[in-house]
Short mmCIF file of the C-alpha atoms (twelve columns), coordinates in Angstrom:
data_MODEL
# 
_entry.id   MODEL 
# 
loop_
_atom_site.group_PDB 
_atom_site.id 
_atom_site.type_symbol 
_atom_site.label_atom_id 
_atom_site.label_alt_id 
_atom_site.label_comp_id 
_atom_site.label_asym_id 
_atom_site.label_seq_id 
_atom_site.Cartn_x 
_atom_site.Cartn_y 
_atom_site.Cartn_z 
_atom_site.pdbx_PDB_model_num 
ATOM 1   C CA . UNK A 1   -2.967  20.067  -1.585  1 
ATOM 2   C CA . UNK A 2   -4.847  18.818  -4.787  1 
ATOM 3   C CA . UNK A 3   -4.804  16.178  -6.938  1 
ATOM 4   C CA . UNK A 4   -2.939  17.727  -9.655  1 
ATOM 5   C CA . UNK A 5   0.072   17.422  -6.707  1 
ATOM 6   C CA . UNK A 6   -0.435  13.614  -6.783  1 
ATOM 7   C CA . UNK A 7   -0.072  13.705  -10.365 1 
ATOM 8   C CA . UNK A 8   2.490   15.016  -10.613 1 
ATOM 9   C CA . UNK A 9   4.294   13.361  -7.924  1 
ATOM 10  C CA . UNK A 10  2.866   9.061   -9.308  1 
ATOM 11  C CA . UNK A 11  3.137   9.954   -13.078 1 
ATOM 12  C CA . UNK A 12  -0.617  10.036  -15.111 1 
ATOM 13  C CA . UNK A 13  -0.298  6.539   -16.297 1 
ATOM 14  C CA . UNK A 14  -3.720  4.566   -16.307 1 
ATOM 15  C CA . UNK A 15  -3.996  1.137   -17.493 1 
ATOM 16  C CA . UNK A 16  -7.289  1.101   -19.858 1 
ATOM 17  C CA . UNK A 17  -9.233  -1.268  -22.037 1 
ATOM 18  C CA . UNK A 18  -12.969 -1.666  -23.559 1 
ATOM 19  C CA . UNK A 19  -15.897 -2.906  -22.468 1 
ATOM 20  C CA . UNK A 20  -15.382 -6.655  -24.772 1 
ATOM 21  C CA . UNK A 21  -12.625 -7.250  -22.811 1 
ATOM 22  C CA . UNK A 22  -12.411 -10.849 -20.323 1 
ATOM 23  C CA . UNK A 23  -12.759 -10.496 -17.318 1 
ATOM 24  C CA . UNK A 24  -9.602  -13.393 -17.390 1 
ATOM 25  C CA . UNK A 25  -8.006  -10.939 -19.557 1 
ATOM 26  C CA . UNK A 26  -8.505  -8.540  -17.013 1 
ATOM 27  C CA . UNK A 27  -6.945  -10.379 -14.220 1 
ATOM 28  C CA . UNK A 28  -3.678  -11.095 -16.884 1 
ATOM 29  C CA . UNK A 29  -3.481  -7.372  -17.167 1 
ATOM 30  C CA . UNK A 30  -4.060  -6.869  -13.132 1 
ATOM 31  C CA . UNK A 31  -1.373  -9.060  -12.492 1 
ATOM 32  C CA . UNK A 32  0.795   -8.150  -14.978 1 
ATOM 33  C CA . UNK A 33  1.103   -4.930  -13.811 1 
ATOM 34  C CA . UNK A 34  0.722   -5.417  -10.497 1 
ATOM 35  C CA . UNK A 35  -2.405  -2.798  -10.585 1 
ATOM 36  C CA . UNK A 36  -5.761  -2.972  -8.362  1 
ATOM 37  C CA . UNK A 37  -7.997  -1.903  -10.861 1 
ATOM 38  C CA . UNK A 38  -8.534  -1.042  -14.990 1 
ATOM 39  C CA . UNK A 39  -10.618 2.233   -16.458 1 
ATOM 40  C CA . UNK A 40  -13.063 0.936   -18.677 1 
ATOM 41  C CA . UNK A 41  -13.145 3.439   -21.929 1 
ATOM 42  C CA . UNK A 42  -15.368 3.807   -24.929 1 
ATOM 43  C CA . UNK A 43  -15.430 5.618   -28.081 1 
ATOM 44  C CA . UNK A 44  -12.352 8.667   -28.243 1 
ATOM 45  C CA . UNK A 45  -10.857 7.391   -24.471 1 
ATOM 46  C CA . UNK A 46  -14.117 8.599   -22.594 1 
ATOM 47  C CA . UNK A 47  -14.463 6.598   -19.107 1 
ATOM 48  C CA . UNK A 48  -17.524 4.508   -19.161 1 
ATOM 49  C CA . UNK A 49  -16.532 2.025   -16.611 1 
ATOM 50  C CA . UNK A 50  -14.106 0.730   -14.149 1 
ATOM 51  C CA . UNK A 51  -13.353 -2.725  -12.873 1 
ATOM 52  C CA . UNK A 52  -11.282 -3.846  -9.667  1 
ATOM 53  C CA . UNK A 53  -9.954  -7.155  -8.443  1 
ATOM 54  C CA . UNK A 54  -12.755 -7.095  -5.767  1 
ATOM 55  C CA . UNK A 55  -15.510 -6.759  -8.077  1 
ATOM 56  C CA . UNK A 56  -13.698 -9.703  -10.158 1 
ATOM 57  C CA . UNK A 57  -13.533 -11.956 -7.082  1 
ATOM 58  C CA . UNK A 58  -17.485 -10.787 -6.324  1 
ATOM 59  C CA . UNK A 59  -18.357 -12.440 -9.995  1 
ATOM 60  C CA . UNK A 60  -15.926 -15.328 -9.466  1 
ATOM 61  C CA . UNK A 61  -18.205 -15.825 -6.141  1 
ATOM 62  C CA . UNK A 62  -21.598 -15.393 -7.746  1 
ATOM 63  C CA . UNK A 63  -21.401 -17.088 -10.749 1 
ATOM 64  C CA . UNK A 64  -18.324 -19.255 -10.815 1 
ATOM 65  C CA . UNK A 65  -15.171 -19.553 -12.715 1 
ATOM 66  C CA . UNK A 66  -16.969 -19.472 -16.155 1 
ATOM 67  C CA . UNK A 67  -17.723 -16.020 -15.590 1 
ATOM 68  C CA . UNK A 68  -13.808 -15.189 -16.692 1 
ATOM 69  C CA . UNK A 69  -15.060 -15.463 -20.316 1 
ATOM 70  C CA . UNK A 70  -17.347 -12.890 -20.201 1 
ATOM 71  C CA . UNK A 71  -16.987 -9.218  -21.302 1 
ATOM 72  C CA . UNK A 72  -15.836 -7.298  -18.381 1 
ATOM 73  C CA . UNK A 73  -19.240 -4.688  -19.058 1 
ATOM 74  C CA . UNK A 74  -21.160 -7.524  -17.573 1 
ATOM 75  C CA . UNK A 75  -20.073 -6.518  -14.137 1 
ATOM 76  C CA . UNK A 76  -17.733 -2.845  -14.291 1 
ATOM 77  C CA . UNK A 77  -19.145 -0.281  -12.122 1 
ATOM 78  C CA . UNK A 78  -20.578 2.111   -14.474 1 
ATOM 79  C CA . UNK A 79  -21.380 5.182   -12.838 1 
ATOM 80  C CA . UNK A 80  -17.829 6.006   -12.292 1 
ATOM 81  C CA . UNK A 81  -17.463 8.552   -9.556  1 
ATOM 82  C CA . UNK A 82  -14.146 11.054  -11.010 1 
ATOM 83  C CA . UNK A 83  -12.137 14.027  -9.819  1 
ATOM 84  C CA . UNK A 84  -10.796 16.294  -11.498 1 
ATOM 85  C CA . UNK A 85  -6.705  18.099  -10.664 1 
ATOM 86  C CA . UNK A 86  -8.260  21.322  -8.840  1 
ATOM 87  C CA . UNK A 87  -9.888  18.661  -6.463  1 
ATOM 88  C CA . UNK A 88  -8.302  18.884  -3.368  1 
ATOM 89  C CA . UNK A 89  -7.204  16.135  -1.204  1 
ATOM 90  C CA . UNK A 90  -9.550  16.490  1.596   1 
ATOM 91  C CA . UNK A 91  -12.735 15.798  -0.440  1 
ATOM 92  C CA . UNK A 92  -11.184 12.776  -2.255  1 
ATOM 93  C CA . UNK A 93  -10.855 11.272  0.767   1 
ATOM 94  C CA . UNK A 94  -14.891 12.113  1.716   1 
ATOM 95  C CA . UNK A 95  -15.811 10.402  -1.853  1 
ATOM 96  C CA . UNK A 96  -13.865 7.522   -1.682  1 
ATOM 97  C CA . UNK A 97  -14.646 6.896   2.391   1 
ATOM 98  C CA . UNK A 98  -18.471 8.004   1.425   1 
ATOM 99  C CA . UNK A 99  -18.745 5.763   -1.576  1 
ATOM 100 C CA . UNK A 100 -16.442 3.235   -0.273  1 
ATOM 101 C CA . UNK A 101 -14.005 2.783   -3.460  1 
ATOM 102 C CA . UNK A 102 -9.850  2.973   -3.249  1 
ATOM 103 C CA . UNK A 103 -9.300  4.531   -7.021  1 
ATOM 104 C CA . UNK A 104 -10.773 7.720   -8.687  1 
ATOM 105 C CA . UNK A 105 -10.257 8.650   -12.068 1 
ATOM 106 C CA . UNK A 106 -8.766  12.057  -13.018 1 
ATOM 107 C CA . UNK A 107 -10.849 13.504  -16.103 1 
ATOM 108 C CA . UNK A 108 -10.099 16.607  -17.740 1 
ATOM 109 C CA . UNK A 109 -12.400 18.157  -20.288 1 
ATOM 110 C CA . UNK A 110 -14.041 14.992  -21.142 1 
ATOM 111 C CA . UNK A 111 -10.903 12.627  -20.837 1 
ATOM 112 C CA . UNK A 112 -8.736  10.625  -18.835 1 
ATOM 113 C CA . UNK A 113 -5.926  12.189  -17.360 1 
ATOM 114 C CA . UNK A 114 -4.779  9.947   -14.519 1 
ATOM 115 C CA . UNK A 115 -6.285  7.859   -11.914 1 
ATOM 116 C CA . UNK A 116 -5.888  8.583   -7.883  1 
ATOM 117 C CA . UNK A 117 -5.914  6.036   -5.029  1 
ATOM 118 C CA . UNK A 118 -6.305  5.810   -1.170  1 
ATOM 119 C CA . UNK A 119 -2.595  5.103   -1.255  1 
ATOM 120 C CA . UNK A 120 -1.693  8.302   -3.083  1 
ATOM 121 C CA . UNK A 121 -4.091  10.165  -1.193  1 
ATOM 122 C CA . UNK A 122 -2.712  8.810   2.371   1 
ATOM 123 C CA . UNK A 123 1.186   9.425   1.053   1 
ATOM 124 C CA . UNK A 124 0.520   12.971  0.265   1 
ATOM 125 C CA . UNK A 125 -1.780  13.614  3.835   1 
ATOM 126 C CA . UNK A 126 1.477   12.355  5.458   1 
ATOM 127 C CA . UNK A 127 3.946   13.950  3.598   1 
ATOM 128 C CA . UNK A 128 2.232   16.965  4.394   1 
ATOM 129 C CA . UNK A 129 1.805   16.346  8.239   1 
ATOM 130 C CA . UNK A 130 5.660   16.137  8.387   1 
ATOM 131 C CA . UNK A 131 6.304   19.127  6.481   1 
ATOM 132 C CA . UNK A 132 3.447   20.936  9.019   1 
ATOM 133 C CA . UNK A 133 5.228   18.881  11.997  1 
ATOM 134 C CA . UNK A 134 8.754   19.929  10.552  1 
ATOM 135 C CA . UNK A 135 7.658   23.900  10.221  1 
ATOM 136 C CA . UNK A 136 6.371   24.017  13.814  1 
ATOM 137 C CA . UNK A 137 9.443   22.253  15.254  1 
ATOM 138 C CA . UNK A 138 11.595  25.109  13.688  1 
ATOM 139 C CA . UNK A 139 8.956   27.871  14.086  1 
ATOM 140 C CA . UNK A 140 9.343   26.383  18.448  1 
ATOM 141 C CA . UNK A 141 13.213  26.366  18.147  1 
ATOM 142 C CA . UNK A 142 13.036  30.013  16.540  1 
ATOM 143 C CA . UNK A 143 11.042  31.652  18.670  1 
# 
């Protein structure tokens, strides 16, 4: 199983914006959508950062409520960890459990092409248990 399987089972929707964007107009678009986190992208769609609600909530902490004004750069992660579609499944899971992060962006060649989360991942691992669970019951009542 790879992540070109999850694609194509969630859709390659990705909610982006740029770097001047508010971090309040970041939670509107959050919200809005009902979406955990935004891909940051510069010049020709190219990922240069991504922002979640927890590292929102982190800046609301630090630095108050005023922080909502600033430009959502100020605190993106910017050393965005990605995938790519021939990724499999298996070492998702070991980057986002290693680095401790829920959503991985899918780049192709350069550019966005989806985004992949610990809920996708976990759907797929189960759907694929039951299908493994669902061959060996018929492969037992078979044989």
């Amino acid at each position: 199983m790879n992540v070109a399987a999850i694609l194509k089972e969630k859709g390659r929707e990705v909610f982006t914006t740029t770097p001047d964007t508010t971090l309040l107009d970041i939670t509107k678009l959050l919200g809005l959508h009902g979406i955990g986190c935004i891909v940051i992208t510069g010049i020709e769609g190219k990922v240069v950062g991504i922002v979640t609600e927890r590292d929102i909530v982190r800046e609301i902490a630090r630095a108050g409520p005023t922080v909502l004004n600033e430009p959502v750069e100020t605190c993106m992660t910017k050393t965005v960890v990605t995938c790519r579609e021939s990724d499999t499944i298996e070492r998702i899971m070991a980057e986002m459990t290693a680095h401790r992060f829920r959503h991985m962006p899918v780049v192709e060649r350069g550019r966005l092409a989806g985004i992949v989360s610990i809920g996708d991942v976990v759907r797929m691992r189960i759907a694929e248990a039951e299908m493994e669970a669902a061959a060996m019951r018929e492969y037992i009542a078979t044989g």
